[in-house]
C-alpha positions in Angstrom: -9.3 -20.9 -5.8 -12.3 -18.8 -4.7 -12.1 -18.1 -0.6 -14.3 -15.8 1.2 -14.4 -14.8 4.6 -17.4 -14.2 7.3 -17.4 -12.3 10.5 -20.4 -12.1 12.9 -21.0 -9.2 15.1 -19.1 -8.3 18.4 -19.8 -10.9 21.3 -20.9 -7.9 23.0 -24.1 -7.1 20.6 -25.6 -11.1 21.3 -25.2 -9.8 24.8 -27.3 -6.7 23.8 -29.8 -9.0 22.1 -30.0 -11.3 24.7 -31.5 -8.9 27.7 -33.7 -6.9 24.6 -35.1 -10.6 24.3 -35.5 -11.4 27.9 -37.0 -7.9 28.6 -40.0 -8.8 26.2 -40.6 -11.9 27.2 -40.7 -11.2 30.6 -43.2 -8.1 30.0 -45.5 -10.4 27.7 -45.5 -12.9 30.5 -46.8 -10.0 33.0 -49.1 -8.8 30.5 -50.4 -12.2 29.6 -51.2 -13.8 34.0 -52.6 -10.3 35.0 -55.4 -10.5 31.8 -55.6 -14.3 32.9 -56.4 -13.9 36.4 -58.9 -11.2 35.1 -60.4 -13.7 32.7 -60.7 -16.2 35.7 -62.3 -13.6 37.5 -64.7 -12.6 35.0 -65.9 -16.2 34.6 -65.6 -17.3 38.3 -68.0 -14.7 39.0 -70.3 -15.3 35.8 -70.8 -19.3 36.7 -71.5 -18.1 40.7 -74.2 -15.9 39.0 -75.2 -19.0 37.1 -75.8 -20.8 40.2 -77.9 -18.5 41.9 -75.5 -17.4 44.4 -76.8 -13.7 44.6 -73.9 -11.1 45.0 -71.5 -14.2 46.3 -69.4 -13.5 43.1 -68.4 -10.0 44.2 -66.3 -11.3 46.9 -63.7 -12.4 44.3 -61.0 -10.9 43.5 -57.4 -10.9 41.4 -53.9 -9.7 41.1 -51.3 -10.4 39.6 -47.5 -9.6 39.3 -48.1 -6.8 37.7 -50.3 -4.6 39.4 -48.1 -5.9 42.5 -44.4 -5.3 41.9 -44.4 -4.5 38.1 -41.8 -7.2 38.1 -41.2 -11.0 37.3 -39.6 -13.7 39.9 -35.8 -14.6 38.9 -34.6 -17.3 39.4 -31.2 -19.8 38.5 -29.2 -17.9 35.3 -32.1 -17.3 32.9 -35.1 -18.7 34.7 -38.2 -16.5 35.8 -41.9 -16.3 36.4 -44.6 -14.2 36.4 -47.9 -15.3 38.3 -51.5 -13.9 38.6 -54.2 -14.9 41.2 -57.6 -15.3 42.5 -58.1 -14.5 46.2 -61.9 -13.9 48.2 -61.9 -10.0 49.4 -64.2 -10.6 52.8 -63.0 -11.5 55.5 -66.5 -12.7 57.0 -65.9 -16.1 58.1 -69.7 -16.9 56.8 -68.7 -15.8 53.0 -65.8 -17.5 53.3 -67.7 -20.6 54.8 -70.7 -20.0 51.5 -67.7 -19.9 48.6 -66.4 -22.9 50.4 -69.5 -24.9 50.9 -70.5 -23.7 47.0 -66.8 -24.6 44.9 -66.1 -27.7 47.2 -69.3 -29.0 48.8 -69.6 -29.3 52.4 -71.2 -31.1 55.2 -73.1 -28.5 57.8 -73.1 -29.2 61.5 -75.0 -27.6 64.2 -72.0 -25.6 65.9 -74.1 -25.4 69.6 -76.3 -27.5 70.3 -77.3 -30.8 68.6 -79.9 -29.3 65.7 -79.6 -27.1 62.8 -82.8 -24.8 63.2 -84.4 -24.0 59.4 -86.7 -20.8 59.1 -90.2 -21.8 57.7 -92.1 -19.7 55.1 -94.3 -18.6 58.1 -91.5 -15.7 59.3 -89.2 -13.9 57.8 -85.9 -15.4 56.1 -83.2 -12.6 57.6 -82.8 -10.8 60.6 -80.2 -8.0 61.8 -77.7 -6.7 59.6 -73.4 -7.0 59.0 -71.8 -4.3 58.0 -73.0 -4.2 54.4 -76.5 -3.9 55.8 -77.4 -7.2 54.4 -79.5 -9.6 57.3 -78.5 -12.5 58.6 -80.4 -15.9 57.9 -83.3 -16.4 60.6 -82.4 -18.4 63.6 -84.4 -19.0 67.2 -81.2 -16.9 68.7 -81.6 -13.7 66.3 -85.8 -14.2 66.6 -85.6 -13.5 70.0 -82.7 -10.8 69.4 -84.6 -8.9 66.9 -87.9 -8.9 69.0 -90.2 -10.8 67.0 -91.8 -12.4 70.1 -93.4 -9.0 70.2 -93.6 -9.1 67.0 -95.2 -12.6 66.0 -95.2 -14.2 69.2 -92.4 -16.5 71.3 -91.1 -19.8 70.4 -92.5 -22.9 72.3 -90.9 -26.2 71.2 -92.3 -29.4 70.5 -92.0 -33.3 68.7 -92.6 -33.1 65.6 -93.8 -36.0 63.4 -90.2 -37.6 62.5 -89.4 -37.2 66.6 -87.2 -33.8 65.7 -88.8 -30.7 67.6 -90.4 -28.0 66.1 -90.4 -24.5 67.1 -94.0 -23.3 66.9 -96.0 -19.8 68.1 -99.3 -20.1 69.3 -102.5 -17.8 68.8 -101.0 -15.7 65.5 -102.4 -14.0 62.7 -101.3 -15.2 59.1 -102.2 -12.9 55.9 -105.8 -13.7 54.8 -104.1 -14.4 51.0 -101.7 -16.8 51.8 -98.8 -14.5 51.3 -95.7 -16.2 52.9 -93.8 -14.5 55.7 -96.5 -12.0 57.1 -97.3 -13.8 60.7 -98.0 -10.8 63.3 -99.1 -10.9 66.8 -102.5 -10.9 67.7 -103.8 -7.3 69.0 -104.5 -7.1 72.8 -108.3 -7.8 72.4 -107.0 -11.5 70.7 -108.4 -10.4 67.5 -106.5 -10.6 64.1 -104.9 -7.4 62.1 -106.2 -6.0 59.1 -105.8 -8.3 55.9 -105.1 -11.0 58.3 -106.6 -14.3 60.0 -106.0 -15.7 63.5 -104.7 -19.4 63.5 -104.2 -21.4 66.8 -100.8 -21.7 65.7 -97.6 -21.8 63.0 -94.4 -23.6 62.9 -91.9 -21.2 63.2 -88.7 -23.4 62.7 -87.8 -27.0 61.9 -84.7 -28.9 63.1 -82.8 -31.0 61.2 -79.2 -32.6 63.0 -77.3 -32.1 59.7 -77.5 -30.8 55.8 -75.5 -31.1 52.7 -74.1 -28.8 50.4 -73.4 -29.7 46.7 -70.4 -27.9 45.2 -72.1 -25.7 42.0 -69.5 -24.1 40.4 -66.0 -26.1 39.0 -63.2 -23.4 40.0 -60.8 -26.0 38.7 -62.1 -26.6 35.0 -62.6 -22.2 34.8 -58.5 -21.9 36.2 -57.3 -24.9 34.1 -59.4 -23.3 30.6 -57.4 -19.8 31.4 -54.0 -22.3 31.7 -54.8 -23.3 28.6 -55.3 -20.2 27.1 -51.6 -18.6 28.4 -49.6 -19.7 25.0 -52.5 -17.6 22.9 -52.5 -15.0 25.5 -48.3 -14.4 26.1 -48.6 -14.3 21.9 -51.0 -11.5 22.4 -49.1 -9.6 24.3 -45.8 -10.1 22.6 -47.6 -8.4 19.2 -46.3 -9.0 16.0 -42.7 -10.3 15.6 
């Protein structure tokens, strides 16, 4: 009779094993969400770009556990997570309002009054400036503001064709080449500037009592591709075995 005899290693040494385990999954995990969220960023911004939404992209931003605490969330015995994030770095209540309006759609109100006022072709588009120097889109409010009834002339309103008024200036020079956007004032004598012709008048703004705006970029389908993506990623950062 042929016997043989097998011990494992000390209780203690599994114990070891366990934590070395735990350790590297829990590193890989906070490796794997903060290149994630960077991904999501990356593309977030790419498909705003795609749309035509200007700088708009640059007000997103990520993080992650890892640049936060370094750390991942215990919790139960063995349980834990690790997360990263997308967040919008303004605080201006009109970017937030655009990367609303553009990821979700939205329906625009007039806030005062009972029209939305739309800028023609005839004036400029922006007036003013925020803080990043950037102008504001043209209103009546920020025409008169930003003196262009010196400039171009002042606002008189009337029914337009549909019954919705029309903000108009009368007795105004337009650009002899049909450039947009180059309405001045007359000189004193009434006569057009240089490069320029007089007309007996422009429309200045349009109202309309409410506008639409189409969501153009699917934040859900970019965050739910990057989900799918984690078990490639968290292999990644776990390196060979």
């Amino acid at each position: 009779m042929i016997s043989a005899k097998v011990s494992g290693p000390p209780m203690g040494q599994f114990e070891v094993f366990r934590r070395f385990a735990r350790q590297r999954f829990e590193r890989a995990a906070l490796i794997a969400t903060d290149k994630g969220a960077n991904i999501a960023k990356s593309e977030l911004r790419a498909s705003m770009g795609e749309a035509r939404l200007g700088r708009l992209g640059q007000a997103i931003g990520s993080g992650s556990d890892l640049k936060k605490s370094g750390r991942v969330k215990s919790y139960g015995a063995r349980g834990f997570s690790a997360s990263g994030w997308l967040f919008v770095r303004s605080r201006s209540k009109r970017t937030l309002g655009a990367i609303e309006a553009y990821t979700q759609g939205a329906d625009i109100r007039p806030v005062r009054g009972r029209w939305l006022w739309i800028a023609t072709d005839e004036i400029s588009r922006l007036a003013g400036s925020n803080r990043q120097g950037k102008g504001f889109r043209m209103t009546p409010a920020l025409y008169r503001a930003n003196g262009f009834e010196k400039k171009i002339g002042p606002l008189i309103e009337i029914k337009g064709d549909g019954g919705a008024p029309v903000l108009i200036v009368r007795n105004v020079g337009v650009n002899a080449a049909g450039k947009k956007r180059q309405a001045k004032s007359l000189t004193k004598r009434g006569a057009p500037r240089k490069g320029q012709i007089a007309v007996d008048q422009i429309v200045a703004f349009y109202a309309i009592p409410r506008t639409s705006r189409t969501a153009r970029v699917d934040v859900r389908q970019i965050i739910e591709g990057v989900q799918n993506r984690m078990p490639e990623l968290i292999s990644q950062a776990l390196g060979p075995v």
